[in-house]
N, C-alpha and C positions, 0 to 999 in steps of 0.2 A: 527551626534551624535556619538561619541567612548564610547568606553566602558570600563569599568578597565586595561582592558589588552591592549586597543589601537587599537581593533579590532571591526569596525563596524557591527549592529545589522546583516547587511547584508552577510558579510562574516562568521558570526558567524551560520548564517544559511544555508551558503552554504555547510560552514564544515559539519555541522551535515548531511546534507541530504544527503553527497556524501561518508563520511567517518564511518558513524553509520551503526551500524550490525544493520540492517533491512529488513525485506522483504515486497516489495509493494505487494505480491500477496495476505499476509497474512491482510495489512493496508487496503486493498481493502475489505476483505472481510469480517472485522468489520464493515467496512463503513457501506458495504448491512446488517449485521444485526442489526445495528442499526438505519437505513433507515426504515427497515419491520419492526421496530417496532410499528408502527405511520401509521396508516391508509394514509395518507395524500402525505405520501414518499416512501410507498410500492411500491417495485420493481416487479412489474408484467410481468414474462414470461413464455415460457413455460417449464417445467422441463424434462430436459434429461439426467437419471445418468449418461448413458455411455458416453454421450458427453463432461458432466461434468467432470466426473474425467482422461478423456482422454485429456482437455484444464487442469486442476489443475497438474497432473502429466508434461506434456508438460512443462506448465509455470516456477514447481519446477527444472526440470531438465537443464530448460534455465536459471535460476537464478544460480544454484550451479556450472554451467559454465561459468558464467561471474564473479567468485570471482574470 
């Protein structure tokens, strides 16, 4: 199936996911609170700030060097 422009559904999402200012750390981490929000898909582990923001910092610092 083409689409207006003659570019399949599928290239059309390749575009987007490769070429859109996005950040998956940030896509990730609506996921999870949207997840907790529902008994059913609560993400249960154990919480560690310092580990936490020493992988969130990591992560950001690794994304802002692969642009």
């Amino acid at each position: 199936m083409q689409s207006l422009m003659g570019e399949t559904p599928k290239t059309l999402l390749h575009r987007f996911l490769t070429e859109s200012n996005w950040s998956d750390y940030e896509i990730n981490e609506r996921r999870l609170e949207i997840m907790n929000k529902c008994s059913q898909t609560l993400v249960k582990h154990k919480s560690n700030k310092t580990s936490h923001t020493t992988i969130k910092r990591l992560l950001q610092e690794i994304t802002k060097n692969s642009l």
